[in-house]
C-alpha positions as CSV (number, residue, x, y, z in Angstrom):
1,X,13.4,5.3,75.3
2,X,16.3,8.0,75.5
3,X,17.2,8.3,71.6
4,X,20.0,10.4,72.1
5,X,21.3,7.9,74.8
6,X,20.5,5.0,73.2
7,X,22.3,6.5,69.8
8,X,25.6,7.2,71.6
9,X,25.4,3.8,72.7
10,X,25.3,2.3,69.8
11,X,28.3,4.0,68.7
12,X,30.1,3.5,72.1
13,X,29.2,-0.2,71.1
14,X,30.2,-0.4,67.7
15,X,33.9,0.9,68.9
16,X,34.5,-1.5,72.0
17,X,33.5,-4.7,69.3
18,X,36.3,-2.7,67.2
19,X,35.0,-0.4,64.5
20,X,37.6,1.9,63.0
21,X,35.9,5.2,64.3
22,X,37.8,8.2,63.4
23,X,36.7,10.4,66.1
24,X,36.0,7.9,68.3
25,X,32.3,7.4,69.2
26,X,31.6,11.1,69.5
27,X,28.1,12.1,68.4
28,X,28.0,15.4,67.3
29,X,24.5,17.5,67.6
30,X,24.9,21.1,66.0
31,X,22.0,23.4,66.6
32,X,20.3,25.6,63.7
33,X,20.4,29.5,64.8
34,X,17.1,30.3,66.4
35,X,14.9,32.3,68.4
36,X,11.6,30.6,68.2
37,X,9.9,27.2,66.5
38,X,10.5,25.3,64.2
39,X,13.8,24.3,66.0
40,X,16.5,22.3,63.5
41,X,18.9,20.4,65.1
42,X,21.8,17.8,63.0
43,X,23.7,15.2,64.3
44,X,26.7,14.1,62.8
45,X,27.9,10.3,63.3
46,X,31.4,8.5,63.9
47,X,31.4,8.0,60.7
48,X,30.8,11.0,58.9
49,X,27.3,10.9,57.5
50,X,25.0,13.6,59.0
51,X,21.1,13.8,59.8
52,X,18.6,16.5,60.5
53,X,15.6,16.8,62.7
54,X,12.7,15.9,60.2
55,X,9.6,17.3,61.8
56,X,8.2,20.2,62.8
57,X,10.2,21.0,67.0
58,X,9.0,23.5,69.3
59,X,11.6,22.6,71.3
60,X,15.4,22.4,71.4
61,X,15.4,19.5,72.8
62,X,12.7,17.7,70.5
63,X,14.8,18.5,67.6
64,X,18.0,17.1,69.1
65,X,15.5,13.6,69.6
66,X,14.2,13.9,66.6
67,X,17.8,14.1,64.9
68,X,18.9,11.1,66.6
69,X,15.9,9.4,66.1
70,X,16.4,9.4,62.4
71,X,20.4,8.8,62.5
72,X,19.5,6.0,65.3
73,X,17.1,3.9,62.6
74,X,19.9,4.4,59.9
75,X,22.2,3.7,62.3
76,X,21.0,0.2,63.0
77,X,19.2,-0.5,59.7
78,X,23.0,0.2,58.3
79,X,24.0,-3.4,60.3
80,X,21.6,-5.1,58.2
81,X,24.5,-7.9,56.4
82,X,22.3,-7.0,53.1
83,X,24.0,-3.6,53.7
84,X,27.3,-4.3,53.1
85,X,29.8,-4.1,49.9
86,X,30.1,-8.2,48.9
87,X,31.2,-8.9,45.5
88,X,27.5,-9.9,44.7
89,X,26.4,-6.7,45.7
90,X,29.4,-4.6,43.7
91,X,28.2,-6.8,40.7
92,X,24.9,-5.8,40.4
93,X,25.5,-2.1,41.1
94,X,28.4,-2.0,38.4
95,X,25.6,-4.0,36.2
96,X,23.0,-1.5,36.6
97,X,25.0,1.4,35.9
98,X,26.4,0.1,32.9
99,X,22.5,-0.8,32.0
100,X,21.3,3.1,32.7
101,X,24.0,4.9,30.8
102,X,24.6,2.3,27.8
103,X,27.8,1.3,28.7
104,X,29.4,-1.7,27.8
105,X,31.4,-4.5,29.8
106,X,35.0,-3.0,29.2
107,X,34.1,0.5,30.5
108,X,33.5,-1.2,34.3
109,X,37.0,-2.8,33.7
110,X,38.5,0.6,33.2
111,X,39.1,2.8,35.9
112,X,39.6,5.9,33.3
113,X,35.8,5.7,32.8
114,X,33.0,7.0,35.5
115,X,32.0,3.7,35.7
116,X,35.2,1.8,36.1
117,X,35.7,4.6,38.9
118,X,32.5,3.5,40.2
119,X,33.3,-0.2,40.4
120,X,36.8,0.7,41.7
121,X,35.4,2.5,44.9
122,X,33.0,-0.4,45.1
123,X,35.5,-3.0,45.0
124,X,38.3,-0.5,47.8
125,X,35.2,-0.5,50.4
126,X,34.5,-4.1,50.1
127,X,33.2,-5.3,53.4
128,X,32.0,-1.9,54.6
129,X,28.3,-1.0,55.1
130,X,27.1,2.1,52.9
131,X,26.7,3.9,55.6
132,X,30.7,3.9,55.8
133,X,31.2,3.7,52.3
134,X,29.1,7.2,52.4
């Protein structure tokens, strides 16, 4: 299998079933400065979020697979429907935060407060996977 391929595909997939991409599907791979191994390579998404090459490259072109590799698996992992912003999910999040800093309920009510700014952001990117909410 052709990860880099099969990565712009995806992404060439997601836009013709009409994902609001703002650069369209363009993958992005940016190469790390180098002369010799370990080669690092990045890829940024549609979207935004960015990956790196996690192992160890002797080649340019094993760290450009090995970036997409990584961004392809978030990629379709992020699809998952237990990935997206629902109010169930917004809920528990805003319920856990309050829980780890000893807040109480009207702080996730307010959006003066980190956590009402929390829930707020939720709440705006309702719908969207994290990896868009990213």
């Amino acid at each position: 299998v052709n990860v880099v391929e099969a990565l712009q595909e995806f992404w060439q997939m997601k836009q013709s079933r009409g994902a609001e991409l703002r650069n369209g599907a363009l993958v992005v791979y940016e190469m790390v400065p180098g002369s010799s191994p370990p080669y690092v390579c990045y890829v940024t998404l549609p979207g935004g979020s960015c990956f790196g090459s996690f192992q160890f490259c002797p080649t340019k072109a094993e760290a450009r697979r090995s970036a997409a590799k990584i961004a392809l698996m978030n990629s379709v992992f992020n699809e998952h429907p237990s990935r997206r912003i629902t109010d169930e999910f917004i809920e528990k999040s805003v319920s856990e935060a309050l829980a780890s800093f000893n807040g109480n309920r009207d702080e996730a009510d307010n959006p003066n407060t980190g956590i009402g700014a929390f829930r707020f952001m939720l709440e705006s990117n309702k719908g969207k996977s994290m990896l868009e909410f990213q």
